[in-house]
N, C-alpha and C positions, 0 to 999 in steps of 0.2 A: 698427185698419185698418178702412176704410169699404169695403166694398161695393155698386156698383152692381148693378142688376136687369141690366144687359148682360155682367156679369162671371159671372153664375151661370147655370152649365149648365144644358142642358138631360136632362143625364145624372141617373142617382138621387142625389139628395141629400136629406140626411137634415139638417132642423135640427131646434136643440135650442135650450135654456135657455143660459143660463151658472152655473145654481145650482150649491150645493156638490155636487148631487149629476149633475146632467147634465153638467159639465166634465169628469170624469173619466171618464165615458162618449164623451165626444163625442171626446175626445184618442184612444181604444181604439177607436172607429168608422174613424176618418180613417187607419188603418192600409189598411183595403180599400174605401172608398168616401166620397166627397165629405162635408162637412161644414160645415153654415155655424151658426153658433151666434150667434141674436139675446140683442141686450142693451140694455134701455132704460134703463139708467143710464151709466156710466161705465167708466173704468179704474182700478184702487185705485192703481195704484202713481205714486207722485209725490204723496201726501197724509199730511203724516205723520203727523195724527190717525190715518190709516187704519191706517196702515201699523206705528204701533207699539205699544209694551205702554204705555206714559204714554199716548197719545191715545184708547184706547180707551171709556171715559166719555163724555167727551165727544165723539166723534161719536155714540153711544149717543143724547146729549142733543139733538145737531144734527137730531131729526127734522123730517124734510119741510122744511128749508128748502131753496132752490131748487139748489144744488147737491150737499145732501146726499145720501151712499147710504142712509142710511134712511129710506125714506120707509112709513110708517104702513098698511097694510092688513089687513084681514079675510079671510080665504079661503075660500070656500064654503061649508066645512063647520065654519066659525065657527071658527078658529083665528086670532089676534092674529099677527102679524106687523110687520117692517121691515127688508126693505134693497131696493135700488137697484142693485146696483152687479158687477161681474165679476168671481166668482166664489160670488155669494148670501152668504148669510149667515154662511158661512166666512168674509169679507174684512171682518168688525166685529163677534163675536162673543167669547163670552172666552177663543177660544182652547185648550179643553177638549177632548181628544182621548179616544179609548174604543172598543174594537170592538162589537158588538150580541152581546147576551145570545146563547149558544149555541141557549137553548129556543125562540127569535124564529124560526130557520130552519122549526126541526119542526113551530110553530103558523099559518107563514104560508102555507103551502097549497100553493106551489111547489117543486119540485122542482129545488132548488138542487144545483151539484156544489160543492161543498163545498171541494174541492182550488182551485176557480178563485176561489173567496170568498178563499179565505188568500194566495194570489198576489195578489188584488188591495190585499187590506190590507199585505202588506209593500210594496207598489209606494208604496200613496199615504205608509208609515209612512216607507219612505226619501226621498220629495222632500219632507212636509214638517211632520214628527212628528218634536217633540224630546221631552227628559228634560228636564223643568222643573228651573230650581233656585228649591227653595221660598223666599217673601219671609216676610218677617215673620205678613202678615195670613193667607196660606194653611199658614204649622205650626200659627198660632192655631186655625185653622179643624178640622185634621185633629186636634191636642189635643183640642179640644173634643167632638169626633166620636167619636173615645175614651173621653173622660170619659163623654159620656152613655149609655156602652155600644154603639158601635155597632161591632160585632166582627165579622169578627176582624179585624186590621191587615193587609190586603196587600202593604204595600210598595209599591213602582214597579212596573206591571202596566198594558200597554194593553190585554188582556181584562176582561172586564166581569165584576165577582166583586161578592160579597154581603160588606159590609162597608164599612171604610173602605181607600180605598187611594189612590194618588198616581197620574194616569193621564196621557197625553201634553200635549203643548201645541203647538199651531200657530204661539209664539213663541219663538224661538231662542237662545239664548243673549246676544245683543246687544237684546234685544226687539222686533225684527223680526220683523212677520207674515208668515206663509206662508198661502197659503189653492189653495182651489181651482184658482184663476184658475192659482195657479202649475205646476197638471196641464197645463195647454194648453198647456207649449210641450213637451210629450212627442207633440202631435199631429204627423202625417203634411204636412209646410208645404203638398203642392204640393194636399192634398186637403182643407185646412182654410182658413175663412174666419170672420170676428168681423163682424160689422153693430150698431156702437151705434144705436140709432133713440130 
């Protein structure tokens, strides 16, 4: 959906990104106040490079042509990056799900509630956090992880644990992506707005 400069209030609004990590915010904002989230790419869904576990490579590969979501940038503070597109990097990434080290809270300075951190992880873990079923190349991967000692074996675990372990995936059972983008339709309709530009 395209918005107009005459469609956006003059009340508080609040825009954001569409990254993987501003959509999930932006859906939680639009609860009590207006919400427009710019996006200078696209919409993933209707792409099935985008959209599934085979196409995933190759859009990888597709960078910067003209209507690929990955298009090639460096970030300020010298970080390599690529995507384009709505829901950031969640919507052509491999898919790799994991919550943040527990010690990440205690060393980052903020005063996080903690209770509202695990509420939000089971949120995004049910719209769009599966149980992988492992392929060939990822038991090779976790064997191997084993073999060279890397211990202990966690099993299936979307906490972040020291060792090897199997942790969610953003593709579904049929290899359909889920990504970010697909928090936004949890947003508030009459307070949320998308602007591709």
């Amino acid at each position: 959906m395209s918005v107009s400069q005459s469609q956006i209030s003059h009340q508080r609004t609040t825009t954001t990104t569409s990254s993987s990590e501003a959509a999930p915010l932006a859906a939680t904002l639009s609860e009590y106040s207006r919400v427009l989230v710019l996006e200078r790419g696209g919409v993933p869904y209707g792409k099935p490079n985008l959209m599934t576990q085979e196409g995933f490579l190759t859009t990888l590969m597709e960078v910067d042509a003209f209507d690929s979501p990955a298009q090639a940038f460096t970030s300020e503070d010298g970080v390599p990056n690529a995507r384009r597109v709505l829901g950031g990097s969640s919507a052509f990434n491999a898919g790799f799900y994991s919550r943040a080290d527990q010690e990440f809270y205690g060393r980052s300075g903020v005063n996080w509630d903690l209770r509202v951190v695990n509420q939000s992880y089971e949120w995004v873990e049910r719209a769009i956090v599966f149980r992988p079923e492992l392929k060939n190349w990822q038991s090779a991967v976790r064997d191997g992880l084993l073999e060279a000692g890397v211990d202990p074996y966690n099993g299936f675990t979307l906490d972040h644990s020291v060792g090897t372990k199997i942790g969610g995936s953003t593709f579904d059972s049929s290899g359909r992506r889920h990504s970010a983008a697909d928090l936004l339709s949890y947003a508030k309709a009459s307070n949320f707005r998308v602007a591709c530009i």
